[in-house]
C-alpha positions in Angstrom: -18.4 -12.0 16.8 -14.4 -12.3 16.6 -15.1 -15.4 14.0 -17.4 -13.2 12.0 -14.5 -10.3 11.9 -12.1 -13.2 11.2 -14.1 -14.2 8.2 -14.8 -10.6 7.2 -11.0 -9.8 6.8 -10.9 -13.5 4.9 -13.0 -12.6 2.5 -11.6 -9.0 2.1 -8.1 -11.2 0.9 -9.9 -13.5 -1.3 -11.9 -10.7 -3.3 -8.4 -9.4 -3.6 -6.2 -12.5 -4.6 -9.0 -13.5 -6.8 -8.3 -13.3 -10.8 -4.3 -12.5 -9.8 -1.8 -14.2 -11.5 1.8 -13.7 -11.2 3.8 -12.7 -14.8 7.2 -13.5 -13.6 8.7 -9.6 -13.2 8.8 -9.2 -9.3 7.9 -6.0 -9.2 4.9 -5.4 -11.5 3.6 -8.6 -9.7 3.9 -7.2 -6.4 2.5 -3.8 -7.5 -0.5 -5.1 -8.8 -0.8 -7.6 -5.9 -0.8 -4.5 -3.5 -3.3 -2.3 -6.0 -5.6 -5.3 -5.4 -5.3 -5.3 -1.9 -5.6 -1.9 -1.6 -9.2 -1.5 -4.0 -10.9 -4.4 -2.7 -10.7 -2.9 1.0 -11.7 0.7 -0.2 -14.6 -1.4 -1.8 -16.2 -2.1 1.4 -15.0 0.9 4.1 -16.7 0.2 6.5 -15.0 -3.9 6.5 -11.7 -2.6 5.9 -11.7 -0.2 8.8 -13.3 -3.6 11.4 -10.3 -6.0 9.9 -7.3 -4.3 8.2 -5.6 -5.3 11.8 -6.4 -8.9 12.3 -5.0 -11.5 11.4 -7.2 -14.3 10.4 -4.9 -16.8 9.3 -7.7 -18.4 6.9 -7.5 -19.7 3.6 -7.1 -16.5 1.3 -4.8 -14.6 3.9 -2.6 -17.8 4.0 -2.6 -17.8 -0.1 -1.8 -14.0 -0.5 1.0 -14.3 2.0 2.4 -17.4 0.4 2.2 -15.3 -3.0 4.2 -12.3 -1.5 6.6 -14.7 0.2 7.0 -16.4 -3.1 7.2 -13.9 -5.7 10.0 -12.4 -3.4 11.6 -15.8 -2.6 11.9 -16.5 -6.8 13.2 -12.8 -7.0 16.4 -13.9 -5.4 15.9 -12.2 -2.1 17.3 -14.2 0.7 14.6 -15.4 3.6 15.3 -12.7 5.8 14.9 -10.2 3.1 11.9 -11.5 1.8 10.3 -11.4 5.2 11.1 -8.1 6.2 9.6 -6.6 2.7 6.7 -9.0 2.9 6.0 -7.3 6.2 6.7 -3.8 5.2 4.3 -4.4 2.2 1.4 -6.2 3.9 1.3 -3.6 6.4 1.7 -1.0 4.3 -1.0 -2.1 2.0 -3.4 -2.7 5.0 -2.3 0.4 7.0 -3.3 2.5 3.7 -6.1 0.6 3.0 -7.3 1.4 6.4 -6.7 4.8 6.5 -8.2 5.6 3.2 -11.4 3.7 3.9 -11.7 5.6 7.1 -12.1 8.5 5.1 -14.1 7.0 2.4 -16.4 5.8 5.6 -16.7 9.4 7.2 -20.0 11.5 6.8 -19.9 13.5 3.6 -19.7 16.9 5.6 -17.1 15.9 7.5 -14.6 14.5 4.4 -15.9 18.0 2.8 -14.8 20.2 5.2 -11.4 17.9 5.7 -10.7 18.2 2.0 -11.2 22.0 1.6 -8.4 22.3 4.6 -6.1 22.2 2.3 -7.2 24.9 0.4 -8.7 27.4 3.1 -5.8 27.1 5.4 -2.9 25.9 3.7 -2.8 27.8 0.7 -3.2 30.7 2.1 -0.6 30.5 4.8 1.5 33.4 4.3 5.1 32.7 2.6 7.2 35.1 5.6 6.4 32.4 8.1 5.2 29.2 6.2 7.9 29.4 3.2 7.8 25.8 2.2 4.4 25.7 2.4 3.5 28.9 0.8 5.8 27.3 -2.0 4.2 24.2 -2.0 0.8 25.0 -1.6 -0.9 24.3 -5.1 0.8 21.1 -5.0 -0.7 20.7 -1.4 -4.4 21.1 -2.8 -3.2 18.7 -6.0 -2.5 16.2 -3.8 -3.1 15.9 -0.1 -6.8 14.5 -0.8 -5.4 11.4 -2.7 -4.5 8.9 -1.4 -0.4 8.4 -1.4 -0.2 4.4 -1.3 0.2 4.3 -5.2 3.8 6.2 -4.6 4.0 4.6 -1.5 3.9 1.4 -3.0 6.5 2.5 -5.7 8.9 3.7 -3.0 9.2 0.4 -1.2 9.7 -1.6 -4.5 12.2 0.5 -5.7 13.9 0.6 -2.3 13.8 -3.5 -2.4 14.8 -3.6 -6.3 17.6 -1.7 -5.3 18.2 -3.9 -2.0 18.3 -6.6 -4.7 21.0 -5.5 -6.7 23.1 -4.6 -4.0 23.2 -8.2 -2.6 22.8 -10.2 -6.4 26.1 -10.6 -8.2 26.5 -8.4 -11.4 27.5 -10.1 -14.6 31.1 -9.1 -15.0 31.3 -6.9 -18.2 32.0 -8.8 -21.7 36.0 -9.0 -22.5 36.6 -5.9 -25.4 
């Protein structure tokens, strides 16, 4: 049964490496790398909830994390670097890819009633003891039934672009 998970989780990886080809700008590459990962486990719920935890250490797993490695490697971030942001973003891509499928996956009453939390409770909290909330609330309703790996994703690649540039050496300006 493990070996069937195992392949499961394979497969997951190879639906989402499939037709991706890096373009040479790190982070676009990356972006759409973790879009990919992202959609083709919210394609199958269910699969994504069993496997977003394993590690199957098959063919397409091996090839999406020698893409990460590498697109980060040929960035110019150093090997510990590039490991620690690989990690942040395969996790991250799974853990949201798992937690949105979950959702996707629940009963249709139950996501119903979760979503319209937001609204019944949250916007209506009163702004004398829930003054951020109160302040926030329309935003709250906007957004809280989204999913938040899109800016998630952007977050972490802006915090490594600007890891990046702290540690690469800036041109030095042109003379006059």
């Amino acid at each position: 049964m493990d070996d069937l998970v195992l392949a499961i989780a394979d497969e997951l990886m190879s639906r989402a490496v499939q037709h991706w080809r890096p373009t040479g700008d790190w982070r676009a590459d990356l972006r759409d790398l973790g879009l990919r990962i992202h959609s083709a486990y919210l394609a199958h719920p269910q699969a994504a909830v069993l496997t977003a935890n394993r590690v199957s250490g098959r063919a397409h797993e091996v090839a999406a994390d020698e893409a990460i490695l590498g697109t980060l490697r040929n960035a110019g971030f150093a090997d510990r670097a590039a490991v620690r942001i690989y990690h942040v973003f395969i996790d991250q891509s799974l853990a949201f890819a798992a937690l949105d499928a979950a959702s996707i996956a629940m009963p249709e009453q139950a996501r119903r009633v979760d979503e319209e939390v937001w609204r019944a409770t949250y916007a209506r909290l009163p702004e004398l003891t829930h003054p951020h909330i109160a302040a926030t609330a329309e935003l709250l309703v906007e957004r809280m039934n989204l999913s938040g790996y899109p800016d998630a994703l952007d977050m972490l690649l802006l915090a490594a672009d600007a890891e990046l540039r702290a540690t690469t050496p800036q041109d030095p300006p042109a003379p006059g």
